[in-house]
C-alpha positions as CSV (number, residue, x, y, z in Angstrom):
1,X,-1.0,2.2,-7.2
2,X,-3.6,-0.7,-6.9
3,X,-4.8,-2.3,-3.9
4,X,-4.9,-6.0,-3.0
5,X,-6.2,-8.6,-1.0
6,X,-2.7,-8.0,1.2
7,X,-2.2,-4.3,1.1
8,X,-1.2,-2.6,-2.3
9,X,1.4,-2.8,-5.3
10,X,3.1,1.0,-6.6
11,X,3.7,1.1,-10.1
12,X,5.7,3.5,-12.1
13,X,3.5,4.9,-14.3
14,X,6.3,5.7,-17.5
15,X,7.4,2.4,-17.3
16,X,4.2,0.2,-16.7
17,X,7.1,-1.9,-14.5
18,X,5.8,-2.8,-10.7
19,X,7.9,-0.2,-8.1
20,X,7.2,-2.6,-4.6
21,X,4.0,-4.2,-3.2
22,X,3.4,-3.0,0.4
23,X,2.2,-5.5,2.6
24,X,1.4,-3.9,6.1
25,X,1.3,-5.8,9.2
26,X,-1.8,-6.9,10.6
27,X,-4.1,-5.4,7.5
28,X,-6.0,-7.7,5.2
29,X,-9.0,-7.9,3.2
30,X,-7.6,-4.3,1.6
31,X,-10.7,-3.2,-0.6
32,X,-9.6,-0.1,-1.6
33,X,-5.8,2.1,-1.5
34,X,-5.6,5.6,-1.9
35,X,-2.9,8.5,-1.8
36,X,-3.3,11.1,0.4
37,X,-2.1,14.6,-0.7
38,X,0.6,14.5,2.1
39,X,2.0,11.3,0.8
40,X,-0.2,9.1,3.4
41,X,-1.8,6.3,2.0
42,X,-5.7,5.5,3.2
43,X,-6.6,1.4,2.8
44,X,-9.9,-0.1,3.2
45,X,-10.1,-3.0,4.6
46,X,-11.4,-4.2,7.9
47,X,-11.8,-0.9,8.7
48,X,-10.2,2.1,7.7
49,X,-5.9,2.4,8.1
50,X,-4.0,5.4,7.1
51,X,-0.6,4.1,6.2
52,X,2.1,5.9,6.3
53,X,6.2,4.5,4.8
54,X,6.7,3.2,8.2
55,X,3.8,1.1,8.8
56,X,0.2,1.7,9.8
57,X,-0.5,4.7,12.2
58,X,-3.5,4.8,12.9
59,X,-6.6,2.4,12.1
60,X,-10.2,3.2,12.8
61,X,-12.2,-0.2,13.3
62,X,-16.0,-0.2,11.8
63,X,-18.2,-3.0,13.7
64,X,-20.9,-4.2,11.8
65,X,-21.8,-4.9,8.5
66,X,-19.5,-3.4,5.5
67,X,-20.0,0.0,4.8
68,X,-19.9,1.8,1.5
69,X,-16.2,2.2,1.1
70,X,-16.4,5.3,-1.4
71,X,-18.5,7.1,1.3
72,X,-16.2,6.1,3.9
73,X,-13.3,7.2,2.4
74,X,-14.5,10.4,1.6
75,X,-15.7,10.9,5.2
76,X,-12.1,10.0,6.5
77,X,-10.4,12.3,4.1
78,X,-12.7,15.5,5.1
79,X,-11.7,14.3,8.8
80,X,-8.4,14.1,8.2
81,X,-8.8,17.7,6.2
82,X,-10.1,19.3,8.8
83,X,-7.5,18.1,11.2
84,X,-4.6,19.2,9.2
85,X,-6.3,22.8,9.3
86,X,-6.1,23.1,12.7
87,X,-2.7,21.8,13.0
């Protein structure tokens, strides 16, 4: 999987051969994709969106200047941990 400007593009990784590109509605300036354990993908973009195969769920807007995505992300995905725990 690797993030665009537009969302992100899943690859199959025997094949080398593109799967789909994923382009959810009203996300742009993607920075960063990742895949959550429980299939969930987090983007970085103008904030942070969890993404999930039926569209954004949920999006948490940061005003501001840019933070530091990698730190973000982590901070999301401890969130997001924690949550699940108590579920």
């Amino acid at each position: 999987m690797l993030s665009n400007f537009i969302g992100f593009t899943e690859y199959d990784l025997t094949t080398r051969q593109k799967v789909r590109d994923i382009r959810p509605q009203g996300v742009s300036a993607v920075q960063s994709a990742r895949r959550l354990p429980n299939g969930n993908t987090l983007l970085a973009a103008e904030g942070i969106s969890v993404w999930i195969q039926g569209g954004v769920v949920r999006r948490v807007l940061i005003p501001g200047a840019a933070p530091d995505i990698a730190e973000l992300l982590r901070l999301v995905l401890h969130w997001l941990a924690l949550r699940d725990e108590r579920e």
